[in-house]
Backbone bond lengths (Angstrom), bond angles and torsions (degrees), N, CA, C in turn:
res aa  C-N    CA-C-N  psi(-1)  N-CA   C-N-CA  omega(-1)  CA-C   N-CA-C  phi
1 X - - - 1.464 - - 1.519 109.58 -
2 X 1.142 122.05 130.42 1.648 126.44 162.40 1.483 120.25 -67.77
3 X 1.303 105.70 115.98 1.124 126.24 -142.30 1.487 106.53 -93.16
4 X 1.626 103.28 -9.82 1.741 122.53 175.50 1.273 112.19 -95.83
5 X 1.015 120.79 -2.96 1.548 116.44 -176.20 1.422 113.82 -68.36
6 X 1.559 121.07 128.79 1.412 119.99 -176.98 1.438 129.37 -72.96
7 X 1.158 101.54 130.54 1.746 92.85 179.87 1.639 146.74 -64.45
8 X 1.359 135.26 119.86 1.734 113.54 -135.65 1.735 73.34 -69.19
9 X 1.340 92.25 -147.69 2.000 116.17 -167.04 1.729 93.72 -104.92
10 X 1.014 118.25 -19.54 1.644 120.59 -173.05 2.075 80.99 -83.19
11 X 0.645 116.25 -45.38 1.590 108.17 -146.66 1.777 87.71 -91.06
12 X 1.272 122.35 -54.35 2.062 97.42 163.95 0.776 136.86 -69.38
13 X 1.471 124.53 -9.48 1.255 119.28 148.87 1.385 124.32 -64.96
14 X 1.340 125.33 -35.17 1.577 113.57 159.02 1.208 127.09 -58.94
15 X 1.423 103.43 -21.54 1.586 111.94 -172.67 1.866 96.31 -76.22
16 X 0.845 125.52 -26.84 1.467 125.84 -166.30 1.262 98.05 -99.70
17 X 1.452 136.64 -32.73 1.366 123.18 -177.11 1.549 104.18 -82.36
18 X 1.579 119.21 -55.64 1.784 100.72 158.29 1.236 137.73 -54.67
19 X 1.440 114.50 -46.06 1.374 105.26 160.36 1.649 135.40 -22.67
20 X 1.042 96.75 -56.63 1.415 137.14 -168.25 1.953 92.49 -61.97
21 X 1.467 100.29 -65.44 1.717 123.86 -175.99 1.804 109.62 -52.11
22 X 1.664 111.10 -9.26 1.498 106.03 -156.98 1.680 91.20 -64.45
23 X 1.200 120.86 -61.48 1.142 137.60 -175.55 2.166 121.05 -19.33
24 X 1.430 89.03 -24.89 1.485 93.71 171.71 1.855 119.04 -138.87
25 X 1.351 85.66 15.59 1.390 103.17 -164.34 1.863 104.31 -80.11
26 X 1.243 137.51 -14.96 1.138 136.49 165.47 1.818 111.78 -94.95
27 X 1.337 127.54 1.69 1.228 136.57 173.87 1.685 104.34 -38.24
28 X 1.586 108.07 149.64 1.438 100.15 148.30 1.465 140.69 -51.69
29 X 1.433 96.41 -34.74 1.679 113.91 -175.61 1.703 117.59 -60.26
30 X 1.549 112.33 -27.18 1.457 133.52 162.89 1.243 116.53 -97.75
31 X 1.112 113.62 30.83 1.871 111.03 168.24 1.595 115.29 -74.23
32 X 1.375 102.74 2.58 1.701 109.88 172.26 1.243 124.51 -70.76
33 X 1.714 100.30 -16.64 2.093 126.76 -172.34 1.911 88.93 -64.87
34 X 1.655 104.17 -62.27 1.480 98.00 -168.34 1.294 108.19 -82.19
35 X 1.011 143.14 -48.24 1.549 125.12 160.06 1.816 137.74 -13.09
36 X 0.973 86.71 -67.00 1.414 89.71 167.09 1.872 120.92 -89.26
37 X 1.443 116.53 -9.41 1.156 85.82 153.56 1.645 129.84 -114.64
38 X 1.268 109.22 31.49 1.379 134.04 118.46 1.369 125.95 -20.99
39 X 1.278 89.90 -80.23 2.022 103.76 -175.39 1.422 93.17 -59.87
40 X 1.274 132.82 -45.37 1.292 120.18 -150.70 1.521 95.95 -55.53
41 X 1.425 102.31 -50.01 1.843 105.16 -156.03 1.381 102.32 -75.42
42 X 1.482 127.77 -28.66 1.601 134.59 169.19 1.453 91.50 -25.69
43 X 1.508 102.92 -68.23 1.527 112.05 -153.46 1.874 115.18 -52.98
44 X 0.881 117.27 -29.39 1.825 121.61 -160.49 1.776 95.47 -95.81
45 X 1.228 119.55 155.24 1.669 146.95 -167.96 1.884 87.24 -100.43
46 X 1.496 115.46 65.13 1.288 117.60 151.02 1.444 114.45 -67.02
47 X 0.828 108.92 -179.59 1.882 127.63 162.91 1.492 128.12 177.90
48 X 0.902 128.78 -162.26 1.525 130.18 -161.36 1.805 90.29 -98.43
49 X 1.579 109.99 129.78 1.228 124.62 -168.17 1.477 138.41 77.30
50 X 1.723 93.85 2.90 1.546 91.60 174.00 1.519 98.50 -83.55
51 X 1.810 106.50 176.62 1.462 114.73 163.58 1.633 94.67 -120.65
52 X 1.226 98.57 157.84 1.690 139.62 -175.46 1.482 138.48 -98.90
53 X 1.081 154.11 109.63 1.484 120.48 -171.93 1.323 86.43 -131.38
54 X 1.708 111.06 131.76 1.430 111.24 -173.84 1.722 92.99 -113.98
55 X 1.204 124.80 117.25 1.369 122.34 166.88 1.231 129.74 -98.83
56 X 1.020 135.05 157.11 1.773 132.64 -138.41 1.518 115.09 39.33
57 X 0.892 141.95 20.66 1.619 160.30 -158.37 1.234 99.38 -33.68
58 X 1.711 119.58 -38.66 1.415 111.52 -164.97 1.981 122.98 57.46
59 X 1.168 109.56 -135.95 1.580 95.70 -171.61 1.853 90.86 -101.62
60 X 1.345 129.78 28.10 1.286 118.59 149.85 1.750 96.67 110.27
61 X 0.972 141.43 29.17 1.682 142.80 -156.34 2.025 84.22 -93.34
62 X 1.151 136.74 -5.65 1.129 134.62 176.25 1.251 113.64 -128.42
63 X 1.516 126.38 -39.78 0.935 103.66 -155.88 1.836 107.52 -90.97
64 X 1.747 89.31 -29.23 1.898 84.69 169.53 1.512 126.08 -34.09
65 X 1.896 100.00 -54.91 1.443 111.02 -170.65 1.092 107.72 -54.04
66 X 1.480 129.07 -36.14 1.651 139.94 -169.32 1.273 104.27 -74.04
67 X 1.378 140.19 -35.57 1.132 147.39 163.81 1.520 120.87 -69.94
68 X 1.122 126.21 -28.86 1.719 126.97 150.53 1.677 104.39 -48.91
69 X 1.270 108.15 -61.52 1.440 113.78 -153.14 2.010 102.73 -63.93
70 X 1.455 117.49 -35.71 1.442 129.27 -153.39 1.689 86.38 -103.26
71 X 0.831 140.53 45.12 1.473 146.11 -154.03 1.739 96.32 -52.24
72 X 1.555 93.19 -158.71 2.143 105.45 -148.92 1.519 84.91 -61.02
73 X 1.399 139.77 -4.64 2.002 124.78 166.54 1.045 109.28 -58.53
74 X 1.929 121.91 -52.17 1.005 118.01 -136.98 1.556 93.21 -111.13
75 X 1.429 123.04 -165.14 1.533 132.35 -174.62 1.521 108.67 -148.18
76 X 0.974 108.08 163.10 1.469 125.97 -164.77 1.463 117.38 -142.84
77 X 1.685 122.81 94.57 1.456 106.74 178.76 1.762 109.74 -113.28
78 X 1.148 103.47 132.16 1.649 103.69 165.97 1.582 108.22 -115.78
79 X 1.314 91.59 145.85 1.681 117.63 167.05 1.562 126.29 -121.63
80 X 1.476 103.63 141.12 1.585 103.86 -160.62 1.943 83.10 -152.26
81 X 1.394 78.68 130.59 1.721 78.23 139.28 1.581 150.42 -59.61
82 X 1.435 99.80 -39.89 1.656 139.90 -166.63 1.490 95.87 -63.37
83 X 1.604 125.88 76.58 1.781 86.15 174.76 1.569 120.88 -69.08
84 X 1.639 118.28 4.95 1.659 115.62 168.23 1.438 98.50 -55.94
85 X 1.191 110.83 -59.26 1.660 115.43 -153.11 1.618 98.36 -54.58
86 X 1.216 107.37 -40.64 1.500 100.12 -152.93 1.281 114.27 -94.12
87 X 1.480 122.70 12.21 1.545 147.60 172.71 1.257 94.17 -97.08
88 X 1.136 132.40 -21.17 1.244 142.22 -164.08 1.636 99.65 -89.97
89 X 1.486 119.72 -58.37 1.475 136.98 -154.44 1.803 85.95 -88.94
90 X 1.337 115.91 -33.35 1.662 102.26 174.81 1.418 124.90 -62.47
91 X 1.597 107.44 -31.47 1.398 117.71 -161.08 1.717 93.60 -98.72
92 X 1.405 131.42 -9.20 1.749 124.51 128.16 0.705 144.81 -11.69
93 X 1.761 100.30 -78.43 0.991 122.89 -179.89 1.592 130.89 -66.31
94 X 1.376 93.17 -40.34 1.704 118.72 172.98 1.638 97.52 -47.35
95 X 1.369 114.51 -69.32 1.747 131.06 -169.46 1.720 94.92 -39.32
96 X 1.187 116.09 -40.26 1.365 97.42 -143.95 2.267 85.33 -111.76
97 X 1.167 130.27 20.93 1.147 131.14 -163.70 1.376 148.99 28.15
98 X 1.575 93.92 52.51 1.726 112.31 -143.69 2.047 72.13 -102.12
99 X 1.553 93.28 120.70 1.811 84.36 171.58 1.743 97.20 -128.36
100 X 1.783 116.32 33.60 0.972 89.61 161.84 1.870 114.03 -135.61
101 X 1.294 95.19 53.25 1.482 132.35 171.54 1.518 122.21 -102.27
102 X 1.221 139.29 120.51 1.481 142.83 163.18 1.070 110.35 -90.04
103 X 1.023 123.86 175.69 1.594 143.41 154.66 1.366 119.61 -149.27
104 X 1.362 118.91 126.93 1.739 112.07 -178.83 1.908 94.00 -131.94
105 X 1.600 91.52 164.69 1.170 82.94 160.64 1.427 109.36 -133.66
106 X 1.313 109.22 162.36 1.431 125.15 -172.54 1.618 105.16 158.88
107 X 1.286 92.88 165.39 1.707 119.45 162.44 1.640 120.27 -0.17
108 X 0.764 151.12 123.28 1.660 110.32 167.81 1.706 112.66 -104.89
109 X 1.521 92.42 -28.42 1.441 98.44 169.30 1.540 118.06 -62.32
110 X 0.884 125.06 11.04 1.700 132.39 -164.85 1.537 120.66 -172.36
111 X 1.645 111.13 71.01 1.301 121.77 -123.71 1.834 78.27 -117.10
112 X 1.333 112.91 -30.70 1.730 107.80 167.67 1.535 97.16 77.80
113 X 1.599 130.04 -6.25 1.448 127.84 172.05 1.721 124.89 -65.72
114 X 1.217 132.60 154.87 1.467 127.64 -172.78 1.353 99.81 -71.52
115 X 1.514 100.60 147.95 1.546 105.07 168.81 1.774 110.84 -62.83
116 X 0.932 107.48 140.31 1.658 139.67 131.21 2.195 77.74 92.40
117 X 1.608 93.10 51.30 1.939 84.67 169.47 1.495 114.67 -85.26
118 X 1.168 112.32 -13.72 1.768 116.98 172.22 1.205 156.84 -119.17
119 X 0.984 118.27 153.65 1.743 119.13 -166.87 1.626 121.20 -64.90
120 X 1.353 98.71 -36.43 1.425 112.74 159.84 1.586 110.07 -159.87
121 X 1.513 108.08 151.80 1.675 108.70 163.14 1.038 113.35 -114.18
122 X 1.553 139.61 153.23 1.341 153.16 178.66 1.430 111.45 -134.91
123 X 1.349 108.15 129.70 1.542 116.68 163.17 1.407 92.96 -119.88
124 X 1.261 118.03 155.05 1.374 132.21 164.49 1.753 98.34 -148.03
125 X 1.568 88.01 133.48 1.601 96.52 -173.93 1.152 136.85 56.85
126 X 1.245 109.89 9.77 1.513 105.92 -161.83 1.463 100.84 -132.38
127 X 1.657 151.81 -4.43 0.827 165.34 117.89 1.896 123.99 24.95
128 X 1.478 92.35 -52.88 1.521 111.04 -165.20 1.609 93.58 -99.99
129 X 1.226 132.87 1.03 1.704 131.15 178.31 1.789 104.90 -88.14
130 X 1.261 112.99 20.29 1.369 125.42 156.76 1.565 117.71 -108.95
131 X 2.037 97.16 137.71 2.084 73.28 145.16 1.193 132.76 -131.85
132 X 1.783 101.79 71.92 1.147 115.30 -168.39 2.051 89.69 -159.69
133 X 1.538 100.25 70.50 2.096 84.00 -154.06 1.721 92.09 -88.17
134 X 1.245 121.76 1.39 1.381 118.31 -159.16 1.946 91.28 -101.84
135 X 1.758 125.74 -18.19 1.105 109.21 157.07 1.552 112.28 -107.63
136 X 0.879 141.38 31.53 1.433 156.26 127.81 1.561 110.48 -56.42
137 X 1.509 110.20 -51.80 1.519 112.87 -171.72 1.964 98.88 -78.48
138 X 1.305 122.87 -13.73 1.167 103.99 174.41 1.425 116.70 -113.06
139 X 1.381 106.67 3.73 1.793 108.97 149.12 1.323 128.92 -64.45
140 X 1.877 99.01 -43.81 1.481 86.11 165.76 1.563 138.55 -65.86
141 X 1.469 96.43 -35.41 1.526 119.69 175.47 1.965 90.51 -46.52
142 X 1.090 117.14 -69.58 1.659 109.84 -164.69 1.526 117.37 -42.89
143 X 1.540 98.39 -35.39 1.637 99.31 177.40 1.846 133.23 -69.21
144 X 1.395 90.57 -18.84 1.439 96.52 153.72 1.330 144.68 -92.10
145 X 1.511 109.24 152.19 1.870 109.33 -154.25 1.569 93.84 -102.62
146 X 0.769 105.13 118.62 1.994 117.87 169.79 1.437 111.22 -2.44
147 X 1.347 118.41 130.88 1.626 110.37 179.29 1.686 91.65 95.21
148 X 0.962 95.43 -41.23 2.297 90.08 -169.85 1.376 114.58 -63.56
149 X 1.140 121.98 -173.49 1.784 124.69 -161.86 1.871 98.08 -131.21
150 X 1.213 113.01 162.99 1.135 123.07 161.79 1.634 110.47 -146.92
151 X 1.354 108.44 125.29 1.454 127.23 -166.43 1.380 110.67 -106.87
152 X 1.457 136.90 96.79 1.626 136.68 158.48 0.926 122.33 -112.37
153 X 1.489 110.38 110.72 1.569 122.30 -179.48 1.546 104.70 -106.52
154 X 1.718 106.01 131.80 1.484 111.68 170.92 1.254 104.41 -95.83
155 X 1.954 103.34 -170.85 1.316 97.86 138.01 1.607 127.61 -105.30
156 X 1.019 115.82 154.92 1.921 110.68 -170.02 2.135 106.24 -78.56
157 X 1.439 101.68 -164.53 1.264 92.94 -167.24 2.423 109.54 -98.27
158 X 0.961 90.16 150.50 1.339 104.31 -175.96 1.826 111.90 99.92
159 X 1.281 115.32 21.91 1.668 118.08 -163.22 1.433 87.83 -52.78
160 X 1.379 108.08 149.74 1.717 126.20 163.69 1.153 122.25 47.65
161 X 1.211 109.10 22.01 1.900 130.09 -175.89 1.613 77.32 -79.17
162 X 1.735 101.32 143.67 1.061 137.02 22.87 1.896 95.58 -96.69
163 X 1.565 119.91 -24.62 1.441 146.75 170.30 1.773 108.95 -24.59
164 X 1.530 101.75 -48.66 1.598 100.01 -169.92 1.732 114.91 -87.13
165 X 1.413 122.01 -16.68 1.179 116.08 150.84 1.602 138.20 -81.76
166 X 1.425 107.37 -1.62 1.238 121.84 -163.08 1.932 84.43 -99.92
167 X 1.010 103.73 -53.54 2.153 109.42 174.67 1.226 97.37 -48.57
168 X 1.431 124.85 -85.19 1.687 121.65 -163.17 2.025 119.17 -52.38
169 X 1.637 99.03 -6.58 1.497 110.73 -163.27 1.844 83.17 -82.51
170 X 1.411 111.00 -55.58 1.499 125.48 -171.35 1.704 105.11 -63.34
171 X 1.270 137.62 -25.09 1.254 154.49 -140.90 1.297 83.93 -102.41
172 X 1.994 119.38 -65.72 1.334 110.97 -172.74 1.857 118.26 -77.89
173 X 1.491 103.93 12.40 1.268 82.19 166.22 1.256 114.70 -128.86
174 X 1.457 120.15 35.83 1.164 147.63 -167.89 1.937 103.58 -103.81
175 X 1.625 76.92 -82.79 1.595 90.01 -178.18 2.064 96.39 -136.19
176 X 0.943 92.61 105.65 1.746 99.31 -178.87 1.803 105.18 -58.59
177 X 1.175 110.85 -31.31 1.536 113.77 -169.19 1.862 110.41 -45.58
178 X 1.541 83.73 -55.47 1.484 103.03 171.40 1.419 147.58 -81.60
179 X 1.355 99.63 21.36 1.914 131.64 -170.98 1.475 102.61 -77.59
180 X 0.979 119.97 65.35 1.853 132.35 172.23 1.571 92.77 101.90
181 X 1.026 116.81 60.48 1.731 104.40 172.18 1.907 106.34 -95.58
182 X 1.508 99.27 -30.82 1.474 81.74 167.86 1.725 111.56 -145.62
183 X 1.140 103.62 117.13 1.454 125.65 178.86 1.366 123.54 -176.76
184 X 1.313 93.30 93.75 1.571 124.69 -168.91 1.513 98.31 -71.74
185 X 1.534 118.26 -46.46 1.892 104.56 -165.31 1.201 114.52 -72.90
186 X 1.380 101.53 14.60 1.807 105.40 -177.35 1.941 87.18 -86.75
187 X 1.154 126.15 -14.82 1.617 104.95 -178.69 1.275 141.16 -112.45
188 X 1.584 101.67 31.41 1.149 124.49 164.83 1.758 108.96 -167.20
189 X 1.746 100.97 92.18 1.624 119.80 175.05 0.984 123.91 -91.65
190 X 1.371 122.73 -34.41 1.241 113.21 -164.22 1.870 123.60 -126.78
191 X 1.374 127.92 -166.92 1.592 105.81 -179.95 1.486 122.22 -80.03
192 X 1.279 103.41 -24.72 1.940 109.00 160.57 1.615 96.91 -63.26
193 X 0.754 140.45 -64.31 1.676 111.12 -152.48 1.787 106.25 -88.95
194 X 1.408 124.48 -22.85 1.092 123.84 158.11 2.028 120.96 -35.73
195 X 1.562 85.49 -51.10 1.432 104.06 -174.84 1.408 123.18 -70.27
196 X 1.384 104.04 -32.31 1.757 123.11 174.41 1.469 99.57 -64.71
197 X 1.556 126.89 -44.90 1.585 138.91 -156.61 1.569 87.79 -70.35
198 X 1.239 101.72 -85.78 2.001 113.41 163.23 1.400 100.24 13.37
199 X 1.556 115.63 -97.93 1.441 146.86 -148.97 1.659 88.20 -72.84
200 X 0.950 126.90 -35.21 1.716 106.85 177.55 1.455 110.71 -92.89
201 X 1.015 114.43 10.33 1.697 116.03 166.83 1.387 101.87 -113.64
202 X 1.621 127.46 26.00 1.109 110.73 176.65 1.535 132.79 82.15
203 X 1.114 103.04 -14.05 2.098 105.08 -176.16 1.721 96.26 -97.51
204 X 1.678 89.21 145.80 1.517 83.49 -176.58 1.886 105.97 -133.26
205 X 0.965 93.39 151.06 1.596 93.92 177.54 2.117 117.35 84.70
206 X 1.386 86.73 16.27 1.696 83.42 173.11 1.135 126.44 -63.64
207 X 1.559 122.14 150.84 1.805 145.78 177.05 1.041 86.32 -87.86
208 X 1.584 127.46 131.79 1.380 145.11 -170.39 1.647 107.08 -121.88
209 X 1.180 156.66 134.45 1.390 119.07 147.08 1.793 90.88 -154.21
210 X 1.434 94.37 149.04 1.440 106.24 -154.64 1.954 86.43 -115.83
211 X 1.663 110.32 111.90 1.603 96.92 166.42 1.487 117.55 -121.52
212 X 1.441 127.17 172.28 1.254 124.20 -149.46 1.880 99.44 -128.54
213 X 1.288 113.54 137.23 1.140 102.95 179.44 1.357 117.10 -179.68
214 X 1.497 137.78 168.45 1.555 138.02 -157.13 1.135 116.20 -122.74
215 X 0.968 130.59 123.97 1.567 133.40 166.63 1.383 126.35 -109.45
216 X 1.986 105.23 124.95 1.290 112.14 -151.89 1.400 101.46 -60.99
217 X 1.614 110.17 179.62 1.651 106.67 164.24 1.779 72.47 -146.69
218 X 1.662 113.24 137.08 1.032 139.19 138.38 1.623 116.97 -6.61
219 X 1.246 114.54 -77.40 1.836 147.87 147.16 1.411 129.14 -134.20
220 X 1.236 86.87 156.86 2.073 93.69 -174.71 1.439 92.21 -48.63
221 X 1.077 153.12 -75.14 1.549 121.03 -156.92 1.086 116.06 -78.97
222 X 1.720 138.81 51.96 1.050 124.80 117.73 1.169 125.35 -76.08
223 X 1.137 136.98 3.65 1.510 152.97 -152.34 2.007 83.10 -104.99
224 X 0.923 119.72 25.04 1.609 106.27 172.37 1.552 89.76 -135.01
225 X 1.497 107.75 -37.43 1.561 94.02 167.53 1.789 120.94 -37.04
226 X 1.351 97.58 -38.54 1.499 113.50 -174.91 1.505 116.32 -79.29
227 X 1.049 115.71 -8.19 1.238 142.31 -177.85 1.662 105.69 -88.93
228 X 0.983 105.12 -24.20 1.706 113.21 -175.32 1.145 125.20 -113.66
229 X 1.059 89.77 -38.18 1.899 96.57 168.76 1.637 130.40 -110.97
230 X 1.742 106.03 38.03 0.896 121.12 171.06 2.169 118.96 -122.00
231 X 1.438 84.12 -128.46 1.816 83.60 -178.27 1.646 86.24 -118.09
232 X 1.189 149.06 37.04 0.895 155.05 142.13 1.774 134.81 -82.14
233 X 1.446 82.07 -5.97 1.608 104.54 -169.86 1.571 114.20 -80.85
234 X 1.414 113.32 -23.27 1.086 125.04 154.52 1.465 133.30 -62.49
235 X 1.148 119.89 -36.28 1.169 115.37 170.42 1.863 117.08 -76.22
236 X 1.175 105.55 -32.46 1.238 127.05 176.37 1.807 104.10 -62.02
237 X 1.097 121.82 -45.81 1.375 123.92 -179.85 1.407 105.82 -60.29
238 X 1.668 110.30 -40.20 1.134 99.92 -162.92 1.791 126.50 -90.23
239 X 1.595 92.79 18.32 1.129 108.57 -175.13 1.652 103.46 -92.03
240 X 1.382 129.94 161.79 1.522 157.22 162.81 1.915 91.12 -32.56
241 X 1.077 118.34 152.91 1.404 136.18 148.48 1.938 102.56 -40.39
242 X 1.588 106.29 -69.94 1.362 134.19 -173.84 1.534 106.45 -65.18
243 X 1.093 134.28 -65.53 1.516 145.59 146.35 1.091 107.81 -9.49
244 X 2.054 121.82 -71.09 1.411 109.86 -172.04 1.807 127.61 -68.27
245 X 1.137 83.24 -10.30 1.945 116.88 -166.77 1.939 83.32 -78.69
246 X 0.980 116.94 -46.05 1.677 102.36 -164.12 1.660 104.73 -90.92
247 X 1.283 108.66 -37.07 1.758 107.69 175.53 2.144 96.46 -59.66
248 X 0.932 83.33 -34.37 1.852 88.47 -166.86 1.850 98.15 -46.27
249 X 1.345 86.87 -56.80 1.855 105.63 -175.97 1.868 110.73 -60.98
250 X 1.209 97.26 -56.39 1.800 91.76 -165.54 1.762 87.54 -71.74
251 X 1.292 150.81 -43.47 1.369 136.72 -177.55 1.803 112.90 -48.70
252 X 1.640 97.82 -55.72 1.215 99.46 173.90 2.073 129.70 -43.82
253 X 1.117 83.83 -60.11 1.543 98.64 176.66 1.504 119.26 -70.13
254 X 1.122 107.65 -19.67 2.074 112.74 158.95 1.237 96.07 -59.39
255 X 1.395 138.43 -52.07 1.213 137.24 -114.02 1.714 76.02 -114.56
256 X 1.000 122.32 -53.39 1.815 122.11 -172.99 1.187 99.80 -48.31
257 X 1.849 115.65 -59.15 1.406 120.31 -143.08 2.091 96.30 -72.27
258 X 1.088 102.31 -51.60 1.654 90.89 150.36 1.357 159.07 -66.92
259 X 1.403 100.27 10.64 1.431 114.58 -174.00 1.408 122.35 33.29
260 X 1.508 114.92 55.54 1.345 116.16 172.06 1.382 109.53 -96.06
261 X 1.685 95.38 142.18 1.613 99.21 -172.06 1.792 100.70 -145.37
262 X 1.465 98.66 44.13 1.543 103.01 178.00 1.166 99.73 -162.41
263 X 1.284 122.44 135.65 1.646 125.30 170.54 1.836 109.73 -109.03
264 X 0.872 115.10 156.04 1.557 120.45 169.44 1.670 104.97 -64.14
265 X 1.265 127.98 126.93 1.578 129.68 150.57 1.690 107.68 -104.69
266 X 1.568 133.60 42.75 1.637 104.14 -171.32 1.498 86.07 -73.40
267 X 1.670 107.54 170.45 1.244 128.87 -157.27 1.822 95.86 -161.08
268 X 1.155 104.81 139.10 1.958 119.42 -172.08 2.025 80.72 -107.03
269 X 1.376 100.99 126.38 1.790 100.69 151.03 1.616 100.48 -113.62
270 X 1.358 112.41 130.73 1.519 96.96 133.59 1.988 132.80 -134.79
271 X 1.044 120.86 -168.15 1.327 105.45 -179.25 1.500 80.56 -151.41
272 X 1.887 97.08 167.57 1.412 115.63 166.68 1.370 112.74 -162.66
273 X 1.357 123.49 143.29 1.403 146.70 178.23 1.120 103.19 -68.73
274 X 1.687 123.68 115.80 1.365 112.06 148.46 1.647 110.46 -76.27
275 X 1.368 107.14 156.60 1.471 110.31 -178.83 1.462 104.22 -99.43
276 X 1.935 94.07 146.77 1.561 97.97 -174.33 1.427 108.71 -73.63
C-alpha cells in the first residue's frame, strides 16, 4: 500500500472520531465490536493458508479471529485509519502470538493493493465511512482472486434503541445544529438497501441476512460508555465542555428513570462469491 496517499475528509474524520473513541473502545459495554466480528469471520470458508484483508479493522475484532483460523500459512492484513485502534489491535495480537497478522494504517478505500491478492475481504462496520460506499464496495470486490469471499457486515435498523433516540432527543436540545449531523450507518439498515449497495458495486449473487438482537448494559450509564467509544463520539466532541456535561445528564436520567438495561444491536451480514 502507498503509504503517501492523502486522506479524503470522509476518512479523517473517522480517523478523529475513532481515534478519539480508542479510549473506551475495549470497555465491557462494547463487547458487541468482538462479537460480531466474530460472526462475520464464522461465516466465510477460511482455512489454513489463505490471506485476508480486513478493512476498517478497528482494534482487530475480525481480523485476529481470521488469523486464528488462516494459521502461520496464511496472512492477515488490516487497515484503519485510527492509529489508536490499531496500537490497540497490535498489542492483541502480540498477547495472543499471532505473527501472521499486519496492521497498517491508511485509506482503506484506496488501498493501492493488486487486484485479486486475496482469499477473502471483510469490512465490518465500516462501509458507510465513505461517500462514495458503492465504489468502495467495488474496490473491495477487485481485490479478490476468483473462488474468494467478500464479507460486509452493517448495522441493521433500530441500533441502540431505546439509548439512540433518547442521545439525539438530549443532543437536539442541547445544541440543535448537531441533531444527526453525523451518522452515516443510519443509510444503509437493512437487506434491500444492503443489496442495492452490493449490485452497484458490481458483486453479484450475495447471501444477505439481516438478525435482530439486544445487548445487555450492566446499568443505564453504561450506555455512555457506548456513547464514547463508538461513532457517536463525534458529535459528543463537538459539543461545549458544559453542553457535553448536560446531554451526559438528561440522556442518563431518561435512561435511569426507565430502567433500561438493553440496547438494540440488529446487525445486516452479507457475503458473496466471486466466481472462478
Amino acid at each position: 500500500m502507498q503509504a503517501d496517499l492523502p486522506l479524503g475528509e470522509h476518512a479523517r474524520r473517522a480517523a478523529r472520531t475513532y481515534g478519539a473513541a480508542a479510549d473506551h473502545y475495549d470497555l465491557a459495554a462494547l463487547s458487541f465490536w468482538d462479537r460480531f466480528g466474530a460472526a462475520t469471520v464464522a461465516a466465510l470458508p477460511l482455512a489454513a493458508g489463505h490471506t485476508v484483508l480486513d478493512l476498517c479493522c478497528g482494534t482487530g475484532a475480525s481480523a485476529i479471529p481470521a488469523a486464528r483460523l488462516v494459521g502461520q500459512e496464511g496472512r492477515v492484513l488490516g487497515i484503519d485509519v485510527a492509529e489508536s485502534l490499531l496500537d490497540m489491535a497490535r498489542a492483541k495480537a502480540a498477547r495472543e502470538g499471532l505473527a501472521n497478522i499486519e496492521f497498517r494504517a491508511g485509506d482503506a478505500t484506496r488501498t493501492a493493493l493488486p487486484d485479486g491478492s486475496f482469499d477473502a475481504v471483510i469490512c465490518v462496520f465500516g462501509v458507510f465511512f465513505t461517500p462514495d460506499m458503492a465504489r468502495f464496495v467495488a474496490e473491495m470486490w477487485r481485490l479478490i482472486r476468483p473462488g474468494g469471499v467478500l464479507a460486509i457486515t452493517t448495522w441493521g435498523e433500530g441500533l441502540f434503541e431505546p439509548g439512540n433516540t433518547a442521545f439525539w432527543e438530549s443532543v437536539r436540545e442541547v445544541e440543535p445544529s448537531l441533531f444527526k449531523a453525523f451518522n452515516p450507518w443510519d443509510e444503509i439498515t437493512t437487506r434491500a438497501a444492503l443489496a442495492d449497495l452490493l449490485a452497484r458495486g458490481g458483486v453479484a449473487h450475495p447471501a444477505i441476512r439481516a438478525t435482530s438482537g439486544w445487548h445487555h448494559l450492566d446499568r443505564p450509564d453504561r450506555f455512555w460508555d457506548i456513547v464514547l467509544g463508538t461513532g457517536y463520539r463525534a458529535t459528543v466532541d463537538a459539543l461545549s465542555r458544559e453542553q457535553r456535561d448536560i446531554v451526559r445528564e438528561r440522556l442518563l436520567s431518561k435512561l435511569r428513570s426507565e430502567g433500561i438495561m438493553s440496547v438494540r444491536t440488529d446487525v445486516v451480514f452479507s457475503t458473496a462469491r466471486r466466481a472462478d
